[in-house]
DOVOGU-568336 format. One line per 5 residues: number of its first residue (from 0); their letters; for each residue x, y, z of C-alpha. Coordinates in Angstrom, 1 decimal, m for minus. Example, Ala and Ser with C-alpha at 12.3 -4.5 7.8 and 13.67 -1.06 7.14 Angstrom:
BEGIN
0	AS	12.3:m4.5:7.8  13.7:m1.1:7.1
% end
This chain:
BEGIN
0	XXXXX	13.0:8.2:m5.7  13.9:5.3:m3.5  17.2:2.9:m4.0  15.9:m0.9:m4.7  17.3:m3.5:m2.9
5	XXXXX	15.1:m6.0:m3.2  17.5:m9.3:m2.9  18.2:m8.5:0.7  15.2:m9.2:3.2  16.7:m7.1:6.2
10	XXXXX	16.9:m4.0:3.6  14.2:m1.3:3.9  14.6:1.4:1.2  11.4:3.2:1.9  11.3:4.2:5.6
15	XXXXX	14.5:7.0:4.7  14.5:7.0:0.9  17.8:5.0:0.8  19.0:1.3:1.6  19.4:0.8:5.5
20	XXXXX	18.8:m1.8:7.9  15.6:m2.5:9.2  17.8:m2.6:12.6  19.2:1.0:11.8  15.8:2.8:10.8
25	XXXXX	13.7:4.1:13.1  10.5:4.2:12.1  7.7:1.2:12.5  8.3:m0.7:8.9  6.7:m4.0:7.6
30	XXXXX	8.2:m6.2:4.8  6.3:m8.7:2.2  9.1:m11.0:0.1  7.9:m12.8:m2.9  8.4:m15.7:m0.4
35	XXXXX	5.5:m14.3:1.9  3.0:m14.1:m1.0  3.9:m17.6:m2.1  3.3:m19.0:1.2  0.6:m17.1:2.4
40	XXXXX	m1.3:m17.8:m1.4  m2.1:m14.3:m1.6  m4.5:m13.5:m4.2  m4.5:m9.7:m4.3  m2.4:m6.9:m3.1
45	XXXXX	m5.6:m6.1:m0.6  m4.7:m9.7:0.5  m1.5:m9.3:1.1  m1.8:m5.6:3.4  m4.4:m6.4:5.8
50	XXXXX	m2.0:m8.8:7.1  0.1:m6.4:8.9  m0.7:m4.1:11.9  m2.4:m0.6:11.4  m3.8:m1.5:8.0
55	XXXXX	m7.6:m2.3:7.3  m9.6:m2.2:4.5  m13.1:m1.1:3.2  m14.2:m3.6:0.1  m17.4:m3.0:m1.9
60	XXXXX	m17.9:m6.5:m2.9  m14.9:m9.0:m3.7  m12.3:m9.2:m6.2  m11.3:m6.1:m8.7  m14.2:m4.1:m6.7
65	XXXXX	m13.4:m0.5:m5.1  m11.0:m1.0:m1.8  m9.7:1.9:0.5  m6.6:1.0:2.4  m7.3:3.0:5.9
70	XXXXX	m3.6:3.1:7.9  m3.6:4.0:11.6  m6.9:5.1:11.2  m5.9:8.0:8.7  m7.8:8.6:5.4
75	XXXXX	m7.6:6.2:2.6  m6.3:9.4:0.5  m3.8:9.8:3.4  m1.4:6.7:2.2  0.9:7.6:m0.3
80	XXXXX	2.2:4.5:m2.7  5.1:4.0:m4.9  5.8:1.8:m7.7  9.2:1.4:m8.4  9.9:4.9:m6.6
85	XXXXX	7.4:6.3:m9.0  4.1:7.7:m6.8  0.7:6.4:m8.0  m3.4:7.1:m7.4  m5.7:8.8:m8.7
90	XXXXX	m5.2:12.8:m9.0  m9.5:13.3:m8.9  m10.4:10.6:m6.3  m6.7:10.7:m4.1  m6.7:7.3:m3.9
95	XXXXX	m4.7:4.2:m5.3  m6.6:0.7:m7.1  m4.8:m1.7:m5.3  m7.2:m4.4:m6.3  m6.3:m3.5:m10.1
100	XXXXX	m2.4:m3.9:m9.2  m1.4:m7.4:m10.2  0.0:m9.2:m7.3  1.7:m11.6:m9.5  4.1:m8.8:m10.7
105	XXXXX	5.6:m7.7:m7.4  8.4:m9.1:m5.6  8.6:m6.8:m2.5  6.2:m4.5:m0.4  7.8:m2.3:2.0
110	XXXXX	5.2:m0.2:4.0  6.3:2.3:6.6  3.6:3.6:8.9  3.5:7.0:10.6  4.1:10.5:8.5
115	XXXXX	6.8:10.9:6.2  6.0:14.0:4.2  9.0:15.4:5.5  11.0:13.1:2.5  7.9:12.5:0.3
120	XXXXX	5.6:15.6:0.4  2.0:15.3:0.2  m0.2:12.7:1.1  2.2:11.0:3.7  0.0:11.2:7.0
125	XXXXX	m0.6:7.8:7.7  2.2:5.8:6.1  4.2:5.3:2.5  3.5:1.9:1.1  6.0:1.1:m2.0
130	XXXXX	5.8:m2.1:m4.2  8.6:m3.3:m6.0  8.0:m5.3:m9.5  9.8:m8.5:m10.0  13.5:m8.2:m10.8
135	XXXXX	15.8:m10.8:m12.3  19.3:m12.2:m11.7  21.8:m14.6:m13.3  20.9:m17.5:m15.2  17.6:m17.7:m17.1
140	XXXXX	14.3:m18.6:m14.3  11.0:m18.8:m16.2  7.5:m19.6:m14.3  4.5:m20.3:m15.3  1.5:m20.9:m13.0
145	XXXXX	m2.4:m21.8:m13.3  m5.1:m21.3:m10.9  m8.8:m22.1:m10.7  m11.4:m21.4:m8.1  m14.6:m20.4:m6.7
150	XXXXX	m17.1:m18.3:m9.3  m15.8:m19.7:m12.3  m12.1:m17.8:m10.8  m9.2:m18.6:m13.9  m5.6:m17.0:m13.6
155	XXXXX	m2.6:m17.7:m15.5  0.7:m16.3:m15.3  4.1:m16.5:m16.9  7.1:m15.5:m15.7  10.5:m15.1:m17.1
160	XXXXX	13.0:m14.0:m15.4  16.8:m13.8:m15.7  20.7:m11.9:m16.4  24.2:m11.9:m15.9  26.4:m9.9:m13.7
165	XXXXX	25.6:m6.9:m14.6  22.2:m7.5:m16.5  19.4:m8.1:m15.3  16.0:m8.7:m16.9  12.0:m9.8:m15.8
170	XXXXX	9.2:m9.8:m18.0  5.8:m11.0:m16.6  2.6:m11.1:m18.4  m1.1:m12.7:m16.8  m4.7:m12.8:m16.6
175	XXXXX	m7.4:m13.0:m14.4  m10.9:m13.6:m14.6  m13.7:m14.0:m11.9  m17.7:m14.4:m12.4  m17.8:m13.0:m9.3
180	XXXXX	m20.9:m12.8:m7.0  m23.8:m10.4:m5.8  m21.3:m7.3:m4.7  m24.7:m5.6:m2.9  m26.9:m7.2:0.0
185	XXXXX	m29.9:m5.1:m1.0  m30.4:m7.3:m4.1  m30.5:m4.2:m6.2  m29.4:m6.3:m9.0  m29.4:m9.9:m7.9
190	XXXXX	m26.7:m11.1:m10.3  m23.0:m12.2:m10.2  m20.4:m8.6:m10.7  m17.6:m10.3:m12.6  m13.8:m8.7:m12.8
195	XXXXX	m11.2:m9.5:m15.4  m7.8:m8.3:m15.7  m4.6:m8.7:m18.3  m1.5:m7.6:m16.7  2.6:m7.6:m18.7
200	XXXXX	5.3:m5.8:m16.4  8.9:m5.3:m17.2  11.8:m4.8:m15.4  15.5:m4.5:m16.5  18.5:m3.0:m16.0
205	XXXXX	22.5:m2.8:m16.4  25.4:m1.8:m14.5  28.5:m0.2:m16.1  31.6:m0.9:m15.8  32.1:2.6:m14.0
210	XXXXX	29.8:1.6:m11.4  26.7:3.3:m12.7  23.8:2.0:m13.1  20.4:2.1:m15.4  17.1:0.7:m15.6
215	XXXXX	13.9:0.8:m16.5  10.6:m0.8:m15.5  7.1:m0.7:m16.8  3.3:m2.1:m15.3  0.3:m2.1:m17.7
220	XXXXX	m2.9:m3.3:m16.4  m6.4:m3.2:m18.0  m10.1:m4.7:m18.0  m13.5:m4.3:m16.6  m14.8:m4.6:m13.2
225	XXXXX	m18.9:m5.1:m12.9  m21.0:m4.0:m9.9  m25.0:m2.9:m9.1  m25.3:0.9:m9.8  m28.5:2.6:m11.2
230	XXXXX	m26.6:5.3:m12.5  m23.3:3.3:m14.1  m22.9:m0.7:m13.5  m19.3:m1.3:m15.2  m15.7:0.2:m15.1
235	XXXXX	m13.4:0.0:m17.8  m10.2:0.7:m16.4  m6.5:1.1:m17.2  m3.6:1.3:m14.6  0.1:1.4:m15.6
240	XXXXX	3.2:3.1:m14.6  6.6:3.6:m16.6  9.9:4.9:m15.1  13.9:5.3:m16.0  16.6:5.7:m13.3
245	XXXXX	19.9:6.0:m13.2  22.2:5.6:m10.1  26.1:6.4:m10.1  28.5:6.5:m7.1  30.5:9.8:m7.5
250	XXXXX	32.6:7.7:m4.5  32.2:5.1:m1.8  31.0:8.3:0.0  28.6:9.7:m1.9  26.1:8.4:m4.5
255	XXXXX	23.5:9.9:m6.7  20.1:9.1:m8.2  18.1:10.5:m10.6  14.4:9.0:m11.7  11.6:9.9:m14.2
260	XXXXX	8.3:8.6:m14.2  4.7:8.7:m15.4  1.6:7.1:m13.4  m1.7:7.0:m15.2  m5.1:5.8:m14.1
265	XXXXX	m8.0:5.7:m16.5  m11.2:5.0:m16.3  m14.4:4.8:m18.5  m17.7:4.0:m17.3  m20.8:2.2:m18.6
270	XXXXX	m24.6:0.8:m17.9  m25.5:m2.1:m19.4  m23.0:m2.4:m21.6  m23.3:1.1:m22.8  m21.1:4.2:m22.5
275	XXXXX	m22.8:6.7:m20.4  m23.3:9.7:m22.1  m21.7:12.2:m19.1  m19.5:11.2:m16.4  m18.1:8.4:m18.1
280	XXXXX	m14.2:9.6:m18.5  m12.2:10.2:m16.2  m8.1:9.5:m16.8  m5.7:11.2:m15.0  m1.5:11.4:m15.4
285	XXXXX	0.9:12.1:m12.9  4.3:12.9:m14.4  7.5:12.9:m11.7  11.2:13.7:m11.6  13.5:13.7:m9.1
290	XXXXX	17.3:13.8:m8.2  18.8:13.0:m5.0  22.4:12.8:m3.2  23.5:10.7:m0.6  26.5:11.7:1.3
295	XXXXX	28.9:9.8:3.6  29.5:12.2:6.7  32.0:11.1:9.1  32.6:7.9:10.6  28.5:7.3:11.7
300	XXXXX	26.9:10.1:9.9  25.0:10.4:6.7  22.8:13.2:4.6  20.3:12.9:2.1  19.1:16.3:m0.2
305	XXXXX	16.9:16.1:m3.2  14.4:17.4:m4.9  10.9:16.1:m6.5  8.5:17.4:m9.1  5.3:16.4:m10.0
310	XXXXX	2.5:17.3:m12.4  m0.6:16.2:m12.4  m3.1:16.3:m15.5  m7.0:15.5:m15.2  m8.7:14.6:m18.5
315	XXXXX	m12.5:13.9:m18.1  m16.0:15.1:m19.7  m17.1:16.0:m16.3  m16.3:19.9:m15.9  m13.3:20.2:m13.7
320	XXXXX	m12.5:24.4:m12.9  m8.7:23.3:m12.9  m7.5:20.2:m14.8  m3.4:20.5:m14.2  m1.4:21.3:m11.5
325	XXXXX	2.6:21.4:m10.5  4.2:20.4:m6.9  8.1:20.9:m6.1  9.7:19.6:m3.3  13.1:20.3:m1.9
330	XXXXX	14.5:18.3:1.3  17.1:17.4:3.1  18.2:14.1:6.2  20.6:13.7:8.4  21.0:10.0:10.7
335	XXXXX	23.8:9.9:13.1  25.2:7.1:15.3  27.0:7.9:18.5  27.6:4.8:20.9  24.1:3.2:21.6
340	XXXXX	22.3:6.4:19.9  20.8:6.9:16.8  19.2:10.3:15.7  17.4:10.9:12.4  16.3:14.6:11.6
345	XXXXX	14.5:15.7:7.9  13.1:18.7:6.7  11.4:19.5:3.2  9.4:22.2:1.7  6.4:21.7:m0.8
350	XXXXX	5.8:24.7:m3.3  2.4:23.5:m4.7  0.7:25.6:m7.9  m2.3:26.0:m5.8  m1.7:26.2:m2.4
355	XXXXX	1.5:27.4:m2.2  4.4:26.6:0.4  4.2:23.9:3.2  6.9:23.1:5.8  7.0:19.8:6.9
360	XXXXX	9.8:18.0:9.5  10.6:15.3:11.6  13.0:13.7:14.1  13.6:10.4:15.3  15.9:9.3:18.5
365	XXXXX	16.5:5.5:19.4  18.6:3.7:21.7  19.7:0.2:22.3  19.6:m1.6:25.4  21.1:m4.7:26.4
370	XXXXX	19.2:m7.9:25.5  18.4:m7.1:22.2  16.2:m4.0:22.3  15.5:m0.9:21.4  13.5:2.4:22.4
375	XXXXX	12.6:4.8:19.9  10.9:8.7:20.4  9.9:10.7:16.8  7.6:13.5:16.1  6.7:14.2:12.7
380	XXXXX	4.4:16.7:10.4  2.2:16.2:7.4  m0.2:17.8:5.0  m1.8:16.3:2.2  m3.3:19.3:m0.8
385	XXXXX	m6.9:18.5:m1.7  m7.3:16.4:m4.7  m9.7:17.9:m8.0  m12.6:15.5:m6.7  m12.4:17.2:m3.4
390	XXXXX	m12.8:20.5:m5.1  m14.3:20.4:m8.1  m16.5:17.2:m8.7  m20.0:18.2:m9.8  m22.6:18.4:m7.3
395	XXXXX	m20.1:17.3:m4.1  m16.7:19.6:m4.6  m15.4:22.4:m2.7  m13.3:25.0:m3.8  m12.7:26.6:m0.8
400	XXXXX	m11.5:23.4:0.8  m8.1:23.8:2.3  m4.4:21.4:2.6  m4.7:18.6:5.5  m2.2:18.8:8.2
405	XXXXX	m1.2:16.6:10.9  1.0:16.3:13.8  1.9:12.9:14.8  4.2:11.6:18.2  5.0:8.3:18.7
410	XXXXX	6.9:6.0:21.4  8.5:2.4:20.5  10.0:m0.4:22.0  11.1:m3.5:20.1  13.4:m6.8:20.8
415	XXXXX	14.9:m10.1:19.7  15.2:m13.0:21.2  16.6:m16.8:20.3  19.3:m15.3:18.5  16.6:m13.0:15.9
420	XXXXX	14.6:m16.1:15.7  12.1:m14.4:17.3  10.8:m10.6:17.0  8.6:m8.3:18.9  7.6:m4.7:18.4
425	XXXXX	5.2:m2.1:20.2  4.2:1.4:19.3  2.1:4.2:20.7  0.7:7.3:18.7  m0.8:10.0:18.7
430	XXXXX	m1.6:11.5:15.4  m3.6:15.1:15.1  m5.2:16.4:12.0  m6.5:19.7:11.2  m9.0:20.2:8.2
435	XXXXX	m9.5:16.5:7.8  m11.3:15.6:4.3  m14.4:13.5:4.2  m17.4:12.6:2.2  m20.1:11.4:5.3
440	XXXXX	m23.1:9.4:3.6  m26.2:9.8:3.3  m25.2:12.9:0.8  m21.7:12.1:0.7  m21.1:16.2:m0.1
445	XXXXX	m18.1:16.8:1.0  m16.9:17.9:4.5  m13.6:19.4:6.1  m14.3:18.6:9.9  m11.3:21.0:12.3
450	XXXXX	m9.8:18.4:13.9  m9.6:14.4:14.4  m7.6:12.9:16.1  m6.2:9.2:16.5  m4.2:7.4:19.3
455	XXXXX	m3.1:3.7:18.8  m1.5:0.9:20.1  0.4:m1.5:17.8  1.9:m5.0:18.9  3.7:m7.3:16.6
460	XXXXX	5.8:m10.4:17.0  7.0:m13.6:15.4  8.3:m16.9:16.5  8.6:m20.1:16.3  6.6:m22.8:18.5
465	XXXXX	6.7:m26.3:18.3  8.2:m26.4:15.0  5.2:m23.5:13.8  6.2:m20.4:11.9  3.6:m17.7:14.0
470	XXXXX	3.5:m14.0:12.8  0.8:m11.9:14.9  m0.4:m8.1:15.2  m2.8:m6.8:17.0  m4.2:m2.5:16.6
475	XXXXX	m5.5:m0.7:19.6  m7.1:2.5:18.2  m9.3:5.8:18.5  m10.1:7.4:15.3  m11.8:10.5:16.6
480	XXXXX	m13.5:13.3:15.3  m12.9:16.2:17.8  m14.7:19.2:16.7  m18.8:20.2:15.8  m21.7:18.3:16.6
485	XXXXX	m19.9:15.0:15.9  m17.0:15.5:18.5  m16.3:12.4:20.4  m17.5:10.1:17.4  m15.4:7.6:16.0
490	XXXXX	m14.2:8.5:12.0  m16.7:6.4:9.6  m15.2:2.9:8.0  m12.4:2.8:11.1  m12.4:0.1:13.7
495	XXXXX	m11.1:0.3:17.1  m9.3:m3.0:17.0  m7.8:m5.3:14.7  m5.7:m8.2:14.9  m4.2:m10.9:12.8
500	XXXXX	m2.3:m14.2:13.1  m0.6:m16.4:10.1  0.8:m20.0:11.6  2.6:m22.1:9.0  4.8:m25.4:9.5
505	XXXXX	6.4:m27.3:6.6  6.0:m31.0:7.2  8.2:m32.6:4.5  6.8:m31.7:1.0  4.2:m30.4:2.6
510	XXXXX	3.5:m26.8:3.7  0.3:m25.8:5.8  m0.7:m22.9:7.5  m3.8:m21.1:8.1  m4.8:m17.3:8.9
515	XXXXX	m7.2:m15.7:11.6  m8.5:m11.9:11.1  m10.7:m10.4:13.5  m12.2:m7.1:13.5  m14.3:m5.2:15.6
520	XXXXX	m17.2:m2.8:14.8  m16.8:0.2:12.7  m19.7:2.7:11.7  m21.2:4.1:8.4  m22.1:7.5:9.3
525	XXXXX	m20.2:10.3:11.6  m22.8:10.5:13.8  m22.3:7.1:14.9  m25.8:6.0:14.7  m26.6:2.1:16.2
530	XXXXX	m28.6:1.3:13.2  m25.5:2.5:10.6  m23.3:0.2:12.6  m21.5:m2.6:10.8  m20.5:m6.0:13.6
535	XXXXX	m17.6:m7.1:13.9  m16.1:m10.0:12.6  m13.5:m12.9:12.8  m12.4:m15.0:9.8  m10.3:m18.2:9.4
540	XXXXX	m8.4:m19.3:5.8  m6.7:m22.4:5.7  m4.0:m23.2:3.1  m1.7:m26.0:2.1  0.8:m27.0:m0.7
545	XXXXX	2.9:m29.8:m1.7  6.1:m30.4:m3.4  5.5:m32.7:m6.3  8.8:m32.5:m7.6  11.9:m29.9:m7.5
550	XXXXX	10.2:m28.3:m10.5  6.2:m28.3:m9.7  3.9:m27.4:m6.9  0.3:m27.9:m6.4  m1.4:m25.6:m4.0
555	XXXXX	m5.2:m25.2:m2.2  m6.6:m22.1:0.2  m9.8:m22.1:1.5  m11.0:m19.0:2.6  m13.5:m17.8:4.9
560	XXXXX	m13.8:m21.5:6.1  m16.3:m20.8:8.7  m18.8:m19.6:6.2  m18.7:m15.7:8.5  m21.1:m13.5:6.6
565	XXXXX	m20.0:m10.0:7.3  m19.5:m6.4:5.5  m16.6:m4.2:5.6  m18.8:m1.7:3.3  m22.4:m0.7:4.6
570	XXXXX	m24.5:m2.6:1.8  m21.5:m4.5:0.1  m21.3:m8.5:0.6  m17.9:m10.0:0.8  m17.1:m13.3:0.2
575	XXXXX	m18.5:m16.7:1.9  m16.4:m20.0:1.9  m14.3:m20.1:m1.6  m11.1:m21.8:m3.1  m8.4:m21.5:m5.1
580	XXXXX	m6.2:m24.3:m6.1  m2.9:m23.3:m8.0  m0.3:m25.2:m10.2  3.1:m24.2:m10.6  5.9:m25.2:m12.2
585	XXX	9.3:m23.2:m11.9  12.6:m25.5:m13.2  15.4:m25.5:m10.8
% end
């Protein structure tokens, strides 16, 4: 589903479901290289994506517990995410288990924000985030690396990586365990929610002497996540994803790809150490295919068709009406250069089982100016198809519930300066959606408000000062409900602001750096009530590491150094000061 080209930073695969420049695309897209979550000691993909602008998140108490991914102020369900081209989540919830995807297995993150169902179908309203596992070259590179921390925190991963030529091989395999603390502030059960994970990816592939190539990749992870429930206080859980693609060039003008995969995510739930007796299953499969041409057109020009399939299965003893479903997609983009002019243009069409046919489209125009920048125009449709939690959970589901859809317009400007050393970007938005999906506490039945919709400012930019690395970001937004008695509130879990800043320097074997995250307000409930309010927050992490030798490397973060106490999920504690110190060793 999406070429990789993971060796080359200034690559983005993602934004137009084939290898172009960052400089040539034309939507607003953000990159994470192995190199980033090294420096930045990332310790979770959650981590790793509220770093970048549009993106916040909505914990329920610390490592391995429940996190929504909100982008531009959409749904959490409104993100679609690949794995190795293959898409992922949950088919009954909608949603993906980031903090259940080991970090230590990917070596790229591309995430594109705005609507791109018009190449990837459902789902696509606020953004496509795709992770690419770890992928090997020539020679033989093992790694293995230890870490300890706060709550009794113990990870250990291993690494090997390597190929010739034409083969190329990565086989990872780790573990993670965490004590944990108190997830709830209410003290419902005063005692430490622990997390545990084991993790083994594979990637590998070769490439013929005819030019094609093959490969395969596979991510397993399982264990248990702990939390304070009455009804069910531990998750058993299983995530993996398995895929086989094969690319050939038919010429050096046109090249096709073909792709299967399977995404499962399984769950089982339990009370004190006991399988509940109903609600307790709940796995779901989502099986893909899809085939797509790229074609050379002219001097400037190129086209993209394809098509996508997709099946998705629900297996649980809760009663669903409908457990299984089919979606085919067929679509088709066209970019264009003529003198300081680009123009990108997509269409597609859905054919779901159960909601039948959905257009969706999108252009894109940019042009260069002198000094380095750029100016960008695109307007773009979406629709996401309820999921089976939306319409048939027990006690909460609708059946009548109907597709998402959204209209989003955005403006861009962006520049370089000292010769690319330095980078800045800003982008306006309006994004409209019709039938938007929600579950408002305190009943949390579920609701299909008329409209929202959500306008946004986002400013990026990196440099260098004084011999400092500084990446910032900053989100100006209003997610707004527009329709019934709630019109004019702002959309639950969203804040109107967010900003971010990572400063790192190396100072001989030594590399420091530290983070600052602030957020302001956000609310609980859609009518906006003062006492459902959660306060804003600002955060500072500090990290350093230091060279012993060519082969090993000792590193130290301190999070939350300030001690902040804050929630990000009304009744859910998140994390005071903590540490990590890690140990690597990785032979030149």
């Amino acid at each position: 589903m999406a070429e990789d080209a993971t060796t080359l930073d200034d690559i983005v695969v993602t934004a137009d479901r084939k290898a172009r420049s960052v400089d040539t695309t034309l939507a607003p897209v953000s990159i994470i290289t192995r190199q980033d979550i090294e420096q930045y000691q990332a310790t979770s993909l959650p981590d790793v994506l509220r770093r970048l602008p549009g993106i916040t998140l909505s914990n329920s108490g610390g490592a391995g517990k429940t996190t929504s991914v909100f982008m531009r102020g959409t749904n959490s369900s409104h993100v679609l995410v690949l794995v190795d081209g293959v898409k992922v989540g949950s088919a009954t919830t909608g949603s993906i288990a980031f903090e259940d995807l080991p970090l230590d297995q990917v070596e790229r993150i591309e995430v594109v924000r705005g609507p791109r169902s018009s190449l990837y179908g459902s789902e696509a309203i606020g953004g496509v985030i795709q992770i690419f596992t770890r992928k090997g070259g020539n020679g033989f590179q093992p790694e293995v690396s230890v870490s300890v921390g706060s709550h009794n925190t113990q990870k250990a991963n291993v690494n090997l990586a390597g190929g010739t030529e034409a083969t190329w091989y990565n086989l990872n395999a780790g573990t993670e365990q965490t004590d944990g603390f108190n997830a709830t502030a209410n003290n419902q059960e005063p005692d430490a929610d622990g997390y545990a994970r084991d993790s083994v990816a594979l990637r590998a592939g070769h490439r013929f002497a005819n030019g094609t190539e093959a490969e395969i990749s596979a991510v397993h992870a399982a264990g248990d996540s702990q939390f304070d429930s009455s009804f069910n206080n531990e998750t058993h859980f299983t995530q993996s994803v398995v895929s086989g693609k094969v690319t050939h060039a038919l010429s050096d003008k046109v090249l096709l790809k073909a792709q299967l995969g399977q995404a499962r995510d399984e769950s089982d739930n339990y009370l004190n150490g006991q399988p509940l007796t109903a609600f307790r299953t709940y796995n779901t499969r989502r099986n893909s295919a899809a085939v797509q041409a790229d074609v050379g057109v002219g001097e400037n020009g190129s086209a993209t068709v394809g098509l996508d399939w997709q099946n998705d299965q629900v297996t649980s003893d809760s009663v669903y009406d409908r457990t299984s479903r089919d979606n085919t997609g067929v679509f088709a983009n066209y970019q264009t250069d003529f003198g300081k002019n680009r123009v990108d243009i997509a269409a597609r069409h859905d054919d779901n089982e159960q909601f039948g046919g959905h257009n969706t489209g999108a252009v894109a125009i940019g042009r260069d100016l002198a000094n380095g920048m750029r100016v960008t125009g695109s307007y773009g449709t979406a629709f996401k198809a309820p999921n089976f939690n939306d319409l048939y959970y027990p006690f909460s589901g609708d059946p009548t519930l109907t597709p998402e859809t959204a209209q989003n317009a955005e403006l861009g400007i962006s520049g370089k300066l000292a010769g690319g050393k330095a980078q800045w970007s800003a982008n306006v938005f309006s994004n409209e959606i019709n039938n938007l999906i929600s579950y408002p506490p305190p009943d949390y039945q579920v609701s299909q408000t008329d409209k929202a919709r959500i306008q946004g400012l986002e400013l990026s930019a990196t440099t260098q000062l004084a011999g400092w690395e500084v990446n910032g970001n900053a989100t100006l937004q209003q997610p707004e409900n527009r329709s019934g008695v709630d019109a004019g509130k702002q959309l639950i879990y969203r804040p109107e602001q967010h900003a971010n800043v990572d400063i790192d320097r190396e100072l001989g074997k030594f590399r420091v750096g530290a983070t600052v995250r602030g957020e302001s307000q956000r609310y609980t409930d859609s009518a906006n009530t003062e006492s459902k309010k959660l306060a804003g927050y600002g955060t500072l992490d500090v990290r350093a590491d230091y060279r012993v030798s060519k082969d090993w490397t000792v590193g130290a973060k301190l999070g939350n150094v300030l001690g902040k106490d804050y929630q990000t999920n009304n009744g859910y504690n998140q994390d005071g000061v903590n540490g990590l110190v890690t140990v690597k060793y990785a032979p030149k």
